[in-house]
C-alpha positions as CSV (number, residue, x, y, z in Angstrom):
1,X,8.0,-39.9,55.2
2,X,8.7,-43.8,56.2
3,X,9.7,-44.5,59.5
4,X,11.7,-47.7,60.6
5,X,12.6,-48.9,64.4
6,X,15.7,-48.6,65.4
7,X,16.6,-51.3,68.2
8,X,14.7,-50.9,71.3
9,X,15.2,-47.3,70.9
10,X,11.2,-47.1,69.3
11,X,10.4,-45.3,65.9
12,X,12.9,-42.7,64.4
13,X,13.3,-40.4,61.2
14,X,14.9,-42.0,58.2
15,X,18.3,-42.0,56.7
16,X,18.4,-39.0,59.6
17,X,15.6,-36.7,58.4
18,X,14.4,-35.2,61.6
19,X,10.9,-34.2,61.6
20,X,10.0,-30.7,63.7
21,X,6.0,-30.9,64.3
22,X,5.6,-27.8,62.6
23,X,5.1,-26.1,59.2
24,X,7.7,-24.2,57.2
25,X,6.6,-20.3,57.4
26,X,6.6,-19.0,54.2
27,X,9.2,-16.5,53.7
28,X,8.1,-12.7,53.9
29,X,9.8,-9.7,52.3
30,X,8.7,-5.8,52.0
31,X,8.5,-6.1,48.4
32,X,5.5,-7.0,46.2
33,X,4.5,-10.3,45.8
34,X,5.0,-11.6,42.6
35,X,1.3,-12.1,40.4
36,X,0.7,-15.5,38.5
37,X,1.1,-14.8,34.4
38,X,-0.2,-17.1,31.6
39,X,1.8,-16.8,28.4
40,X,0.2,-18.8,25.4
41,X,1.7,-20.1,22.6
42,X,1.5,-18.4,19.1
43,X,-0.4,-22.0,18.0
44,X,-3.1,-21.0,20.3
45,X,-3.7,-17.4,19.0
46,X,-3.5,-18.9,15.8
47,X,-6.0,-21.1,16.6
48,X,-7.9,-18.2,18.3
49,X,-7.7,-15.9,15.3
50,X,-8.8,-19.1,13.1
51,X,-11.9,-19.7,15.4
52,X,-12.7,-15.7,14.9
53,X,-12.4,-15.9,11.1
54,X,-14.4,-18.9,11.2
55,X,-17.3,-17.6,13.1
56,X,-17.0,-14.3,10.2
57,X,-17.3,-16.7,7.8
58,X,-20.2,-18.5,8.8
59,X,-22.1,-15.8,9.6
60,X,-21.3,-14.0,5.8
61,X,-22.2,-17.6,4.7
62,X,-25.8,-17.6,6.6
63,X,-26.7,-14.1,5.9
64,X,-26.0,-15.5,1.4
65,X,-28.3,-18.2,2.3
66,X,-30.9,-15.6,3.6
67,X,-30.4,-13.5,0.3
68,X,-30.4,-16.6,-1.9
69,X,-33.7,-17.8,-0.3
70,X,-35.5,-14.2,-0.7
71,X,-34.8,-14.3,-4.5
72,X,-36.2,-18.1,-4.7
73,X,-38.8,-17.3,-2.8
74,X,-39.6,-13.7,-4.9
75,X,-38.8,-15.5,-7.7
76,X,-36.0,-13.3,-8.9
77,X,-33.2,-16.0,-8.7
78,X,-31.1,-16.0,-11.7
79,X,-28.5,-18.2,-12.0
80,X,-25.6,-18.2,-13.9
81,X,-26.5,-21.3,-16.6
82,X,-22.6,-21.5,-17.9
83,X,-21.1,-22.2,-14.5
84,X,-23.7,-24.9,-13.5
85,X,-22.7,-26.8,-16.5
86,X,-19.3,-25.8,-16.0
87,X,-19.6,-27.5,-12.4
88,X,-21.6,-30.1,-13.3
89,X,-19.9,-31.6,-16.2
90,X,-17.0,-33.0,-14.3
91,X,-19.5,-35.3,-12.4
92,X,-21.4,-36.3,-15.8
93,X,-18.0,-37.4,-17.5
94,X,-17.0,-39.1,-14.3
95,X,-20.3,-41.4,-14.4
96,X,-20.1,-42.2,-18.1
């Protein structure tokens, strides 16, 4: 709060604002206090449910790896010819 002189009269409230010395008591009552609640928006469950899936995904993703590298490594990897050159033609053309 600002204070300004007024006169010879010394320092006084502002625009009439009179200042007590002591704090506001909070107002009691005899029923429960109300708790504190946190609502979140459905963007941020969304984003929550996205996170989750994500994790599921990468962890089905590293578990293929694991598989894929066990057959290199035994030797029994077999890919499917047809769908390599199926993938690997676009790039081919794209260079020519």
């Amino acid at each position: 709060m600002v204070d300004k002189i007024i006169g010879g009269k010394g320092f006084g409230p502002l625009d009439g604002v009179k200042r007590s010395g002591k704090t506001a008591a909070r107002k009691t009552s005899s029923t429960a206090s109300p708790t504190d609640r946190v609502d979140f928006s459905s963007a941020l469950k969304s984003a929550g449910k996205a996170q989750a899936t994500q994790q599921t995904q990468q962890t089905a993703r590293a578990a293929k790896l694991q598989d894929l590298k066990a057959q290199i490594d035994s030797g029994s990897y077999r890919p499917d010819l047809e769908k390599v050159a199926a993938s690997l033609l676009p790039f081919i053309m794209k260079d020519s």
